[in-house]
CHARMM-style PDB file with segment names, atoms N, HN, CA, C and O in Angstrom:
ATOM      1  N   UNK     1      -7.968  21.324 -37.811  1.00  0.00      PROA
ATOM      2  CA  UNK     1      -8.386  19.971 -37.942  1.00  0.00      PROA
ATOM      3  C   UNK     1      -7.926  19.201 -36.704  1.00  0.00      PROA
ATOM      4  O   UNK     1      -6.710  19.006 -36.679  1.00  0.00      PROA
ATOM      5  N   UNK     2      -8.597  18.740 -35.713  1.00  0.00      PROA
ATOM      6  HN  UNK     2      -9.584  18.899 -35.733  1.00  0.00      PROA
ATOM      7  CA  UNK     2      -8.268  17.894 -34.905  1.00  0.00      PROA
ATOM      8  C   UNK     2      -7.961  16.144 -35.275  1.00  0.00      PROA
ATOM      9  O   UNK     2      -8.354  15.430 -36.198  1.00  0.00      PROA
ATOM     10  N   UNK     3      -7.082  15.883 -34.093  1.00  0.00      PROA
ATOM     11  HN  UNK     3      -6.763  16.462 -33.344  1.00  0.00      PROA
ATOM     12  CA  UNK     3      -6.393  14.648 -35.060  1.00  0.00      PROA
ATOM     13  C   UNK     3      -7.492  13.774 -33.706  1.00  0.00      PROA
ATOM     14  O   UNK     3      -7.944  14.268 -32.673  1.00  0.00      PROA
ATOM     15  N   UNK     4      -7.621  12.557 -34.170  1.00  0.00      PROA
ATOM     16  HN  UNK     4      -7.254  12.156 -35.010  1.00  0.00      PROA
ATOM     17  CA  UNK     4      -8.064  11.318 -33.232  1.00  0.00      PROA
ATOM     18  C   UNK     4      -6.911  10.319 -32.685  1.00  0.00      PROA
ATOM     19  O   UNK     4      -7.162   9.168 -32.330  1.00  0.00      PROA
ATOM     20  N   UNK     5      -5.846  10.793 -32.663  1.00  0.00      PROA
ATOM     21  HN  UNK     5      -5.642  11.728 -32.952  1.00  0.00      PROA
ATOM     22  CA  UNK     5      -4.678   9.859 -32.629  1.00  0.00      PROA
ATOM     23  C   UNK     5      -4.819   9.633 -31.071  1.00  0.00      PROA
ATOM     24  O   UNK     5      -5.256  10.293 -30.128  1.00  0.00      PROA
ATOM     25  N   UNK     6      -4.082   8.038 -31.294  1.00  0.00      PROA
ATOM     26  HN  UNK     6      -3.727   7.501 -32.060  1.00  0.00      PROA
ATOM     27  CA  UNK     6      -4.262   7.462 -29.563  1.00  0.00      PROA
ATOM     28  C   UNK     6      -3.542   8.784 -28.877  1.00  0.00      PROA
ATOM     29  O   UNK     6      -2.765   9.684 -29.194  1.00  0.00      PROA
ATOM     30  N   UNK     7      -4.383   8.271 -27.603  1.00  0.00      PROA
ATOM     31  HN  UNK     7      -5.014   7.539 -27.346  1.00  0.00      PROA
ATOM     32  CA  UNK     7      -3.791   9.329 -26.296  1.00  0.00      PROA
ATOM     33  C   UNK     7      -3.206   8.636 -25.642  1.00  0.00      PROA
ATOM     34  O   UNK     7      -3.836   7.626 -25.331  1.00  0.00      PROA
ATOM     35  N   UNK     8      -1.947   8.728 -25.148  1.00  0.00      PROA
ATOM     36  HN  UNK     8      -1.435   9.549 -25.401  1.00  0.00      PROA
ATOM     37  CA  UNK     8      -0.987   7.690 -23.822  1.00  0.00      PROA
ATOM     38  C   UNK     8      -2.333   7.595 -22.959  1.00  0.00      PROA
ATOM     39  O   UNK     8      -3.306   8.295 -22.676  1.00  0.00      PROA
ATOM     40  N   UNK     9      -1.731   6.110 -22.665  1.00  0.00      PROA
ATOM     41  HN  UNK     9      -0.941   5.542 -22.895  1.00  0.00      PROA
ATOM     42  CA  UNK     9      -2.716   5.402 -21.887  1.00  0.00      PROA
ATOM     43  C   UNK     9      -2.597   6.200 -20.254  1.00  0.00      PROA
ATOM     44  O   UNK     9      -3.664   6.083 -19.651  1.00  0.00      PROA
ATOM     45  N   UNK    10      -1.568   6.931 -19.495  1.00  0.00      PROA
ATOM     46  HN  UNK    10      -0.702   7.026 -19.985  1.00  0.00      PROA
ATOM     47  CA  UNK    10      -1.314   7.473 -18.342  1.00  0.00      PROA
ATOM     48  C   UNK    10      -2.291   8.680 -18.910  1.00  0.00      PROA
ATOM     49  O   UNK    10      -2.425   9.452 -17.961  1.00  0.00      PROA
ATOM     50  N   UNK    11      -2.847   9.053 -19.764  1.00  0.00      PROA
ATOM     51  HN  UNK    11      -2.739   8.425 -20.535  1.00  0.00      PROA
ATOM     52  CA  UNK    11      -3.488  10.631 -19.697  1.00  0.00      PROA
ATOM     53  C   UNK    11      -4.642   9.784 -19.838  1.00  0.00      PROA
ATOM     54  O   UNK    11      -5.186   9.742 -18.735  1.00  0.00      PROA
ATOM     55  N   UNK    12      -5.483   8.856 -20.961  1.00  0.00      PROA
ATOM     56  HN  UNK    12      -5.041   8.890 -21.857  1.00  0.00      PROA
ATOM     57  CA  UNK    12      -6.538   8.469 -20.935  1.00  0.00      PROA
ATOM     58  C   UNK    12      -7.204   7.697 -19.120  1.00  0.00      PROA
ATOM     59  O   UNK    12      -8.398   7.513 -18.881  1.00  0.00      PROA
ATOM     60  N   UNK    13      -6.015   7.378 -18.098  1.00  0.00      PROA
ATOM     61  HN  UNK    13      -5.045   7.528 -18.292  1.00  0.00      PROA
ATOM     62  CA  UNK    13      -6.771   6.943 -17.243  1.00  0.00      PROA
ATOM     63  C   UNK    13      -6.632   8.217 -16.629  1.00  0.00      PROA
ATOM     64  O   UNK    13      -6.033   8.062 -15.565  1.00  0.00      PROA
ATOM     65  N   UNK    14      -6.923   9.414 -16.831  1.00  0.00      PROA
ATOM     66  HN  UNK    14      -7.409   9.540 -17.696  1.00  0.00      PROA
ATOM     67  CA  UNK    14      -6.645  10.562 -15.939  1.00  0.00      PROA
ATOM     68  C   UNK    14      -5.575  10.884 -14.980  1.00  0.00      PROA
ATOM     69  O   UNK    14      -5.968  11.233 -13.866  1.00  0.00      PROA
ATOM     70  N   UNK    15      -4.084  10.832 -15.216  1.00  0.00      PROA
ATOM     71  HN  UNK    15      -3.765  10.549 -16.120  1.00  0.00      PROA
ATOM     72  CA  UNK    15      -3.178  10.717 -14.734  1.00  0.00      PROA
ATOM     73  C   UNK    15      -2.560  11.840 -15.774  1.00  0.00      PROA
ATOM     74  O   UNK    15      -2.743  12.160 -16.949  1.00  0.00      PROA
ATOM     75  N   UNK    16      -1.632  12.302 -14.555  1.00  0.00      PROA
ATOM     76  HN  UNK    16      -1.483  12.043 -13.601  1.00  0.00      PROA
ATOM     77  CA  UNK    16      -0.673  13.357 -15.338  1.00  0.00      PROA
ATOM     78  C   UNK    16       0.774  12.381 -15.438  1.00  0.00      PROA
ATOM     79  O   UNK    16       1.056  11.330 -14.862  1.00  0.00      PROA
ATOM     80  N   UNK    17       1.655  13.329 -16.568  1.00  0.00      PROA
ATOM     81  HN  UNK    17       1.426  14.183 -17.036  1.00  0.00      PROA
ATOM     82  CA  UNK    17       3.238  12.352 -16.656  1.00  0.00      PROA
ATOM     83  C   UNK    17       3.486  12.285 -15.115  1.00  0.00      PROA
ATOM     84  O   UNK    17       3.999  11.271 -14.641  1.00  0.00      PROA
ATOM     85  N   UNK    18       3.180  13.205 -14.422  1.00  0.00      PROA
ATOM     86  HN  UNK    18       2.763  14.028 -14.807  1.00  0.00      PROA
ATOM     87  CA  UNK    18       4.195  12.971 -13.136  1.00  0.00      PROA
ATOM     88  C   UNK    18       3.774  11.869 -12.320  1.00  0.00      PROA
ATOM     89  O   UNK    18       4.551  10.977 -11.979  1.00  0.00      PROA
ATOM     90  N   UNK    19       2.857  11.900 -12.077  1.00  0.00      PROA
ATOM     91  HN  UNK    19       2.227  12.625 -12.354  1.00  0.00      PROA
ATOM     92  CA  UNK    19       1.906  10.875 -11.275  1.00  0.00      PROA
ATOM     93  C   UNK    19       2.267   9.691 -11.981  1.00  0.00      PROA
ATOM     94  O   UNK    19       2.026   8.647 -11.376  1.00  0.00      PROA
ATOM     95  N   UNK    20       2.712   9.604 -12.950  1.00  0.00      PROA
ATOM     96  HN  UNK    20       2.908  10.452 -13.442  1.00  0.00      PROA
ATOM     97  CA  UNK    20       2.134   8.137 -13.774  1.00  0.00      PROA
ATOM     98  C   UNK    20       4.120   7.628 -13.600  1.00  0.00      PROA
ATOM     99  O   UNK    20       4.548   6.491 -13.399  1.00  0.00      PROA
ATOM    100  N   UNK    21       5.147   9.238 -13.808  1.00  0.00      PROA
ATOM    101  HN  UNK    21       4.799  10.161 -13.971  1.00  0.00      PROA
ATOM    102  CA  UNK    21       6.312   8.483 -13.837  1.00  0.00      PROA
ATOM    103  C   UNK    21       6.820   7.950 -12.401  1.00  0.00      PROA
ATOM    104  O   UNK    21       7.592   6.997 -12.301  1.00  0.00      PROA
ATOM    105  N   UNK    22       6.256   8.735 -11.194  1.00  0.00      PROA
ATOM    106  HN  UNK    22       5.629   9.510 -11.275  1.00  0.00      PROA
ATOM    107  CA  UNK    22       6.284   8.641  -9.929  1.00  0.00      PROA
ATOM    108  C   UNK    22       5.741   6.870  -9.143  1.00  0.00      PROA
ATOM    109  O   UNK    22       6.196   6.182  -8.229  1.00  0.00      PROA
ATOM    110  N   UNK    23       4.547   6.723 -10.125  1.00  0.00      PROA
ATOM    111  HN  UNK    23       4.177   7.282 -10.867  1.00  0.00      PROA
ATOM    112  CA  UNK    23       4.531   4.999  -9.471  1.00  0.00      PROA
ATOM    113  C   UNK    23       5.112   4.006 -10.293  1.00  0.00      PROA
ATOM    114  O   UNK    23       5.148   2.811 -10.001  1.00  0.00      PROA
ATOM    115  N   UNK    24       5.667   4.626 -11.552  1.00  0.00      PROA
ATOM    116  HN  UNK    24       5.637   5.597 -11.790  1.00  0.00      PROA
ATOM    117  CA  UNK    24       6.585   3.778 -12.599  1.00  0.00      PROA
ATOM    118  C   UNK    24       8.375   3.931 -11.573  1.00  0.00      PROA
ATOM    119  O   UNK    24       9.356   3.383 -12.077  1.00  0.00      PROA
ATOM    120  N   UNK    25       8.461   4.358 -10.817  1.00  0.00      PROA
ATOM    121  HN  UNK    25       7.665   4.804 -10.408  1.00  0.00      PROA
ATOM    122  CA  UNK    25       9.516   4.507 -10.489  1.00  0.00      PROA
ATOM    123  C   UNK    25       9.813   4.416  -8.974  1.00  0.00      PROA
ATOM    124  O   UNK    25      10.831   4.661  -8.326  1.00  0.00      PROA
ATOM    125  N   UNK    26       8.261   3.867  -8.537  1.00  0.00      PROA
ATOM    126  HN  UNK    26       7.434   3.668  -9.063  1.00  0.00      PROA
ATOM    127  CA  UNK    26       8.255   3.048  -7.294  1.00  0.00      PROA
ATOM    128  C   UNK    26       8.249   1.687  -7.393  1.00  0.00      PROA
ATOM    129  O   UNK    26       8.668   0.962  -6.491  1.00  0.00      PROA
ATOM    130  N   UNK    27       7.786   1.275  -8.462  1.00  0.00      PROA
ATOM    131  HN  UNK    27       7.445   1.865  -9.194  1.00  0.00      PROA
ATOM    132  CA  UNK    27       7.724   0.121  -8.816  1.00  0.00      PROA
ATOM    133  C   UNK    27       9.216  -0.205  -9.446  1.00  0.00      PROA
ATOM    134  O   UNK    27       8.957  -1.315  -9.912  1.00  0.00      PROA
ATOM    135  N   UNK    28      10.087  -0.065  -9.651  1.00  0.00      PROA
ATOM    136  HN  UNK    28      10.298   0.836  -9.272  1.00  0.00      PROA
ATOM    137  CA  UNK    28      11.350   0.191 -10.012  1.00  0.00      PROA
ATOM    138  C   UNK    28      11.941  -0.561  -8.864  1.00  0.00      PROA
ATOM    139  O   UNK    28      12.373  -1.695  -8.658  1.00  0.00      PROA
ATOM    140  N   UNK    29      11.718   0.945  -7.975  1.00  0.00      PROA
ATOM    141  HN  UNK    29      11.368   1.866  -8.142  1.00  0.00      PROA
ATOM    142  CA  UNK    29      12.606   0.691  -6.530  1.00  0.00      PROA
ATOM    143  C   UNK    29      12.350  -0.446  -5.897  1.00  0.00      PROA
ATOM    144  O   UNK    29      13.307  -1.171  -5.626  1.00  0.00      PROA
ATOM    145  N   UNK    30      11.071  -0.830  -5.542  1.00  0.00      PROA
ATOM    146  HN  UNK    30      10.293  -0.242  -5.762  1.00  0.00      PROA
ATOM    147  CA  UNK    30      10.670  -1.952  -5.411  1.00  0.00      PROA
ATOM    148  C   UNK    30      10.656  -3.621  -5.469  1.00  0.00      PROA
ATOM    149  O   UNK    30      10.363  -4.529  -4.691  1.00  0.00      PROA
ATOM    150  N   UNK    31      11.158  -3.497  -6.882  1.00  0.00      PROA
ATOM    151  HN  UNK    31      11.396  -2.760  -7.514  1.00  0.00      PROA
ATOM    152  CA  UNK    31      11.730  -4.449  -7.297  1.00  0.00      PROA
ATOM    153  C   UNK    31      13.497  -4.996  -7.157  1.00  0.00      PROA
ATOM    154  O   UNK    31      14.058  -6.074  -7.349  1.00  0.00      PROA
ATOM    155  N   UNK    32      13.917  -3.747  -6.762  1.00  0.00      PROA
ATOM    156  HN  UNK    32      13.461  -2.872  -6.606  1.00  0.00      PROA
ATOM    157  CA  UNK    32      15.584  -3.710  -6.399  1.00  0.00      PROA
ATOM    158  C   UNK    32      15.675  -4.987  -5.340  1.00  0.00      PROA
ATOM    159  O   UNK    32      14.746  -5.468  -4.692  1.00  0.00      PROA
ATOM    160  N   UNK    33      16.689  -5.282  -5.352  1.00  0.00      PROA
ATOM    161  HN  UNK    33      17.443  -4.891  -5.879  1.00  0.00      PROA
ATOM    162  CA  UNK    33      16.868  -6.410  -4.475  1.00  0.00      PROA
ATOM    163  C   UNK    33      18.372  -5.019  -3.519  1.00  0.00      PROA
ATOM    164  O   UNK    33      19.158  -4.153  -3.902  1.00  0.00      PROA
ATOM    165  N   UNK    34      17.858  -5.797  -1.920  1.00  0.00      PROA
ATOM    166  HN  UNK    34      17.220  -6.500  -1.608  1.00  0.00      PROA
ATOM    167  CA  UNK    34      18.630  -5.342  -1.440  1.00  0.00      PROA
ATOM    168  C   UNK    34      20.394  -5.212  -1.199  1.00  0.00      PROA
ATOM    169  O   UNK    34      20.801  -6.368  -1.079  1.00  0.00      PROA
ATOM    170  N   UNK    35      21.368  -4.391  -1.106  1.00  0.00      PROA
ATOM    171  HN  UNK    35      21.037  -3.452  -1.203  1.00  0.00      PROA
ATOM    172  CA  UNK    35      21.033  -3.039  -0.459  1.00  0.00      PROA
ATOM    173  C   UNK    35      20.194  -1.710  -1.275  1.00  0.00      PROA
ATOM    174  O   UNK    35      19.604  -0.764  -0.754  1.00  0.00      PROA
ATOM    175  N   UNK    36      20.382  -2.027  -2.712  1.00  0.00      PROA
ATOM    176  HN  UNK    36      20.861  -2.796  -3.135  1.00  0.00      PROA
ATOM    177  CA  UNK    36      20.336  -1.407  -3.325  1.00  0.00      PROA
ATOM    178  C   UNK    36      18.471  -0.874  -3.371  1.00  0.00      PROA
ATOM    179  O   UNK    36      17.986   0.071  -3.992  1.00  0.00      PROA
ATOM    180  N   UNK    37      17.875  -1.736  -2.606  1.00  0.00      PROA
ATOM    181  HN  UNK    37      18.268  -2.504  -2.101  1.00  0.00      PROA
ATOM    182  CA  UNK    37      16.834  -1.427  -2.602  1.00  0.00      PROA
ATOM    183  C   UNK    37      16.334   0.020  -1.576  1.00  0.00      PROA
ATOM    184  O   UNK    37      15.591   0.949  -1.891  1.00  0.00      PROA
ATOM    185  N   UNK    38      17.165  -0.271  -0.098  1.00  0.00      PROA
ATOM    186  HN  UNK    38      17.769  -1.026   0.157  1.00  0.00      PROA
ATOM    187  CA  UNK    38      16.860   0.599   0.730  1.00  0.00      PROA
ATOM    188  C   UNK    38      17.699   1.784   0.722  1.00  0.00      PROA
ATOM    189  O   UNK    38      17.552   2.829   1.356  1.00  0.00      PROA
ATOM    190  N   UNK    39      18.536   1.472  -0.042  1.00  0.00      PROA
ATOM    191  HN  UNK    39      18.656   0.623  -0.557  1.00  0.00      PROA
ATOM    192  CA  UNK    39      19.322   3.070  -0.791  1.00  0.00      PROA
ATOM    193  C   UNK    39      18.621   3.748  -1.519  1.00  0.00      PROA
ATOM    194  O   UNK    39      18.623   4.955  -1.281  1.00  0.00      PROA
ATOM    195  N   UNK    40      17.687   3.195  -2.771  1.00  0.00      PROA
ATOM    196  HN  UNK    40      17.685   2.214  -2.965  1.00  0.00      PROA
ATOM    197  CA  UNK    40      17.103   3.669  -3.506  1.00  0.00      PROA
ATOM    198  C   UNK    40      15.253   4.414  -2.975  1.00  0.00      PROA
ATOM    199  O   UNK    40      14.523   5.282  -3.453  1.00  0.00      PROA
ATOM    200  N   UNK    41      15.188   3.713  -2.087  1.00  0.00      PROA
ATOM    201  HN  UNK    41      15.781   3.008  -1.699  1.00  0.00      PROA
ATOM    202  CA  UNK    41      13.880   4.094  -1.038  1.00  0.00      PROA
ATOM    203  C   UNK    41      14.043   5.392  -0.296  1.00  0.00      PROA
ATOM    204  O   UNK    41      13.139   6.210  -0.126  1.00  0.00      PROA
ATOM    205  N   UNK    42      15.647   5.535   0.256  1.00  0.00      PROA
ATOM    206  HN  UNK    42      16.381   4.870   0.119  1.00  0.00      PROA
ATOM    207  CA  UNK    42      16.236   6.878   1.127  1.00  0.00      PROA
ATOM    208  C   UNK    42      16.224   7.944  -0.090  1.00  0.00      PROA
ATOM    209  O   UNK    42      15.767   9.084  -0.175  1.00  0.00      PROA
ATOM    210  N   UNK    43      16.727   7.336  -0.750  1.00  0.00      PROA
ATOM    211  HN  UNK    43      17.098   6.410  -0.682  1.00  0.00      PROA
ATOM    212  CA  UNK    43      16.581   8.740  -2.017  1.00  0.00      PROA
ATOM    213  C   UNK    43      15.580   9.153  -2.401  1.00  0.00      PROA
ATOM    214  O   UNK    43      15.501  10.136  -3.139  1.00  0.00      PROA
ATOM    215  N   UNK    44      14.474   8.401  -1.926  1.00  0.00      PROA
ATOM    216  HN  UNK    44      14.538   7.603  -1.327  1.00  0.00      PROA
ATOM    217  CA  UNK    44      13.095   8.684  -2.791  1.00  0.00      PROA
ATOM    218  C   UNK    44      12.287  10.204  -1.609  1.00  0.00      PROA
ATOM    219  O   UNK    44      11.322  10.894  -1.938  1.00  0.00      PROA
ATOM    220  N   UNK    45      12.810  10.280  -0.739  1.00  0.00      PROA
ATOM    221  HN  UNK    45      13.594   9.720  -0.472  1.00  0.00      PROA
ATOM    222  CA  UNK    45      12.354  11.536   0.181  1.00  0.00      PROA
ATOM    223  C   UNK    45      13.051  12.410  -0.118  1.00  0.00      PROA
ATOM    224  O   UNK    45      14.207  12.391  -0.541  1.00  0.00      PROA
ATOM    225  N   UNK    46      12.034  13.637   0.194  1.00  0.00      PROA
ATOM    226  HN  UNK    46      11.095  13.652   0.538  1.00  0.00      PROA
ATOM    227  CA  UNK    46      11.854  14.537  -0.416  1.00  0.00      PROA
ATOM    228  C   UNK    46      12.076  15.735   0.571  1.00  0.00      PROA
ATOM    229  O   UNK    46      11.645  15.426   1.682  1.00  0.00      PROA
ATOM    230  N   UNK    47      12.602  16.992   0.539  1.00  0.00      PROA
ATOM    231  HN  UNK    47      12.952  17.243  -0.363  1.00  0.00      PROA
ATOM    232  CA  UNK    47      13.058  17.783   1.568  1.00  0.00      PROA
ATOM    233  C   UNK    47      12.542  19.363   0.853  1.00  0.00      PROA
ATOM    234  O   UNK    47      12.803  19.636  -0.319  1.00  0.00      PROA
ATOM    235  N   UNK    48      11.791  20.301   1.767  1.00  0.00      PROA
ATOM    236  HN  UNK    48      11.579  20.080   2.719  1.00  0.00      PROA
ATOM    237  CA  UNK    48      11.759  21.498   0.950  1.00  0.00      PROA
ATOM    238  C   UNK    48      10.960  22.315   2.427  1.00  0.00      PROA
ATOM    239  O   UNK    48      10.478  21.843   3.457  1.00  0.00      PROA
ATOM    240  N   UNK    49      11.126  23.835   1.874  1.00  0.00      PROA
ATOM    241  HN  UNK    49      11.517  24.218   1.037  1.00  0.00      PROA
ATOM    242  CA  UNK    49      10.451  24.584   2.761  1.00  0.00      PROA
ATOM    243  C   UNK    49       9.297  25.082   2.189  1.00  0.00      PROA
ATOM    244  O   UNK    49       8.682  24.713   1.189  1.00  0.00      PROA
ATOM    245  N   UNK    50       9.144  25.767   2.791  1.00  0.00      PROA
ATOM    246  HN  UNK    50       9.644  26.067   3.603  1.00  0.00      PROA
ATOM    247  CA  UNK    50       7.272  26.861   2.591  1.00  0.00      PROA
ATOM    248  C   UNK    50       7.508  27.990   3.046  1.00  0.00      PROA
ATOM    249  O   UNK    50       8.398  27.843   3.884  1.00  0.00      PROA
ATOM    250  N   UNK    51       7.151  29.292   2.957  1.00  0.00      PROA
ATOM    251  HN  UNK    51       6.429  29.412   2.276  1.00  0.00      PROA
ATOM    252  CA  UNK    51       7.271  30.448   3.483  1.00  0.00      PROA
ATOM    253  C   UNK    51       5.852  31.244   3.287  1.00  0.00      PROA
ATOM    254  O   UNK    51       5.706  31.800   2.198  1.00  0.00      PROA
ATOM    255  N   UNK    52       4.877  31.339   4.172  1.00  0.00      PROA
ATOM    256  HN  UNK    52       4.995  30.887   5.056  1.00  0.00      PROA
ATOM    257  CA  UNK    52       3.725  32.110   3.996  1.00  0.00      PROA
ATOM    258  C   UNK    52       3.631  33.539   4.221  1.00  0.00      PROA
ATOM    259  O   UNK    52       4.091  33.951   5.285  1.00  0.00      PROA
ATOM    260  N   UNK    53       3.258  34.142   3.633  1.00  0.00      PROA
ATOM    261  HN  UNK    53       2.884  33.807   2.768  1.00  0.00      PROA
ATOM    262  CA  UNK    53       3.496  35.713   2.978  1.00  0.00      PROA
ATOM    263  C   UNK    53       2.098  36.287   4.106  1.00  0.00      PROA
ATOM    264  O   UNK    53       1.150  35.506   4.203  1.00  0.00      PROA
ATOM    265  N   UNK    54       2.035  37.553   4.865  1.00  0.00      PROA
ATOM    266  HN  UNK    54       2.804  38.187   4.786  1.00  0.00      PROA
ATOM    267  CA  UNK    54       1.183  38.053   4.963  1.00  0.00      PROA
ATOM    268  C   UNK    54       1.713  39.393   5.143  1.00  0.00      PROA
ATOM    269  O   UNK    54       2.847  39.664   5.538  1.00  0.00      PROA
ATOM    270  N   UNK    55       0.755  40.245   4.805  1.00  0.00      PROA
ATOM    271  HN  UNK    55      -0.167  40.026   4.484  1.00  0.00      PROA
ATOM    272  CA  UNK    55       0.675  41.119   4.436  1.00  0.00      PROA
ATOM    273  C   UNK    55       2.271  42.064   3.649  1.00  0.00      PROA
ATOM    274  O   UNK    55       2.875  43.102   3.917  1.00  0.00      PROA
ATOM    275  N   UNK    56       2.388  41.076   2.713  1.00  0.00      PROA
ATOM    276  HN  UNK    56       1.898  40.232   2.495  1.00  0.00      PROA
ATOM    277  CA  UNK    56       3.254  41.681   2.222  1.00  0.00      PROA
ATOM    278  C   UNK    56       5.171  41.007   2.539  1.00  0.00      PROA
ATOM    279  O   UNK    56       6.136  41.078   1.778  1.00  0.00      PROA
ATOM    280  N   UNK    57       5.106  40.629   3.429  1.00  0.00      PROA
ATOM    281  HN  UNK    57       4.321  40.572   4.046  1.00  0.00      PROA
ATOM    282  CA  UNK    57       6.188  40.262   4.548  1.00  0.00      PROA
ATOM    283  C   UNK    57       6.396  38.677   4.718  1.00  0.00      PROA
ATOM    284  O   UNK    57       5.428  38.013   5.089  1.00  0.00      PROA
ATOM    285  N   UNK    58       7.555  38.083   4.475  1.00  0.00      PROA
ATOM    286  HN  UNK    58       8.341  38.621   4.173  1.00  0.00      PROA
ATOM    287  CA  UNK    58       7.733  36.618   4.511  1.00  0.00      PROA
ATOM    288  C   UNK    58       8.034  36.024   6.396  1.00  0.00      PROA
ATOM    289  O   UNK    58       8.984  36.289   7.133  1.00  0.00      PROA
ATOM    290  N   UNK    59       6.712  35.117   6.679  1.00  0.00      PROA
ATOM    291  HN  UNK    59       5.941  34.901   6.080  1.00  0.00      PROA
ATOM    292  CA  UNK    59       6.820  34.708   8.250  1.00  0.00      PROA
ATOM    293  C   UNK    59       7.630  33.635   7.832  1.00  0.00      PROA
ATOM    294  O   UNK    59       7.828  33.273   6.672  1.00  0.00      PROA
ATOM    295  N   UNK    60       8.306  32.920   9.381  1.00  0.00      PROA
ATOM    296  HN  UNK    60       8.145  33.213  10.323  1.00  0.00      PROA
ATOM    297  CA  UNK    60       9.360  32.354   9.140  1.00  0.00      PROA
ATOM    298  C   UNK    60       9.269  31.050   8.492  1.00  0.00      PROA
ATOM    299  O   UNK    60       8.138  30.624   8.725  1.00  0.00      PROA
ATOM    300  N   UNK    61       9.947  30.194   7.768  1.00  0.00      PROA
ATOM    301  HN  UNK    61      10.866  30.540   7.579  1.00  0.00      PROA
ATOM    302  CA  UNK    61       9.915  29.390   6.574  1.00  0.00      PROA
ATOM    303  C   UNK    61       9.696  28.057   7.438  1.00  0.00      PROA
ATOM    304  O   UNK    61      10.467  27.749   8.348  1.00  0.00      PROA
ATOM    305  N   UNK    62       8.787  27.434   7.143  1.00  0.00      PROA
ATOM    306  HN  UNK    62       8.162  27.684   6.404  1.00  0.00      PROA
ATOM    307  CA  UNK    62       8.821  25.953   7.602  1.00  0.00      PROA
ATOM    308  C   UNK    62       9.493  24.861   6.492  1.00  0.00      PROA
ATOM    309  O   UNK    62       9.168  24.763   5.309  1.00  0.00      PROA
ATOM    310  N   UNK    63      10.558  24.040   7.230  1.00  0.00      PROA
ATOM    311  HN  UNK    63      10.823  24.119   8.191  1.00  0.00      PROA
ATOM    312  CA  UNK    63      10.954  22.590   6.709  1.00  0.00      PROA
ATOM    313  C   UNK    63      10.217  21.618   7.049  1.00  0.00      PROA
ATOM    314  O   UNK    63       9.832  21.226   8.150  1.00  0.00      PROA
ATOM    315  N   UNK    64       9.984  21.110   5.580  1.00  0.00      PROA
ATOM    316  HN  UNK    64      10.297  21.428   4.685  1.00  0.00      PROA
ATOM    317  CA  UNK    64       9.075  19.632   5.201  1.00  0.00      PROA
ATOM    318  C   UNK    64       9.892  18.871   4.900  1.00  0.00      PROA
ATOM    319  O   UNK    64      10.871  19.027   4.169  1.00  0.00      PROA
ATOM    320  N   UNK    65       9.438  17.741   5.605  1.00  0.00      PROA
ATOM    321  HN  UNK    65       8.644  17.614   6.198  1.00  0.00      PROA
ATOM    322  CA  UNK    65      10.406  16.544   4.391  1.00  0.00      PROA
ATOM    323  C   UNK    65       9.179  15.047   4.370  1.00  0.00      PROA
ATOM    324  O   UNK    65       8.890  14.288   5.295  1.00  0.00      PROA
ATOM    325  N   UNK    66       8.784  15.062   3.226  1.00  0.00      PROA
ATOM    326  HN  UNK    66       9.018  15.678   2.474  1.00  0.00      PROA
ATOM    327  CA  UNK    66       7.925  14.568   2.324  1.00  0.00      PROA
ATOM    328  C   UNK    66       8.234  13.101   1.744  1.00  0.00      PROA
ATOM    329  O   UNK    66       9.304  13.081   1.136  1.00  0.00      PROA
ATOM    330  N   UNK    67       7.580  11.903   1.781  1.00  0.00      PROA
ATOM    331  HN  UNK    67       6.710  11.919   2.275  1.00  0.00      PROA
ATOM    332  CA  UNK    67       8.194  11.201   0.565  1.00  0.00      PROA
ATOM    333  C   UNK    67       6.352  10.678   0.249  1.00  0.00      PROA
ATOM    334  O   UNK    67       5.321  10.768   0.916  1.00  0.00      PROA
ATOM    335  N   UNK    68       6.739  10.061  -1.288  1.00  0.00      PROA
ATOM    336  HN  UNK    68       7.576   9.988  -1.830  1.00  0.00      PROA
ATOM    337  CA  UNK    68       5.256  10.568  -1.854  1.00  0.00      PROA
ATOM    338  C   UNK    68       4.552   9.352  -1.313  1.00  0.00      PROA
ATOM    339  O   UNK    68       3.572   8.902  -1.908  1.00  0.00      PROA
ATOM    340  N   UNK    69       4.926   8.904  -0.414  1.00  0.00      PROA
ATOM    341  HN  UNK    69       5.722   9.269   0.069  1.00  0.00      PROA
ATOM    342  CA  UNK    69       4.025   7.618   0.148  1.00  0.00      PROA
ATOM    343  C   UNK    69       2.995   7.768   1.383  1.00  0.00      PROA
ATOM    344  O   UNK    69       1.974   7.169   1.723  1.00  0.00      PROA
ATOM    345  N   UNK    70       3.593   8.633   1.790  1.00  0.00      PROA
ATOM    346  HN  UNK    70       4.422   9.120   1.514  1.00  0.00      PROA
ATOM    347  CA  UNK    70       2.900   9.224   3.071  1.00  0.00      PROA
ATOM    348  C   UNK    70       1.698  10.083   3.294  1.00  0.00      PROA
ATOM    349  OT1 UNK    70       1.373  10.406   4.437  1.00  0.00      PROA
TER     350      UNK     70
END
C-alpha cells in the first residue's frame, strides 16, 4: 500500500538532503557577524585527493581543495 504522506519540501523541489543542508548552512555562515563569520567561511573549504587508475595501477594522486561555491 503506498502512503500519500507529504514529501519534505527539499525532495519535492528536487533537491537531495545534502544540497538542501549545504545552502541551509551557508546561509548560517552568512549571517554570522564577524570574526566569527570569516572563521566559519575558512572552515567551509574543502581539501581531498583523486587518484586515477589505469590499467590496473594507481597514477600519481592529485590534491584538490574545493569549497562548494566555486
Amino acid at each position: 500500500m503506498a502512503s500519500t504522506a507529504a514529501v519534505p519540501f527539499w525532495r519535492s523541489a528536487g533537491m537531495t538532503y545534502i544540497s538542501y543542508s549545504n545552502i541551509c548552512a551557508s546561509l548560517v555562515r552568512n549571517c554570522l557577524k564577524e570574526p566569527y563569520k570569516s572563521e566559519a567561511i575558512s572552515r567551509e573549504k574543502v581539501h581531498f585527493s583523486s587518484t586515477k587508475w589505469t590499467d590496473g595501477k594507481p597514477e600519481k594522486p592529485t590534491i584538490r581543495s574545493d569549497s562548494p561555491d566555486e
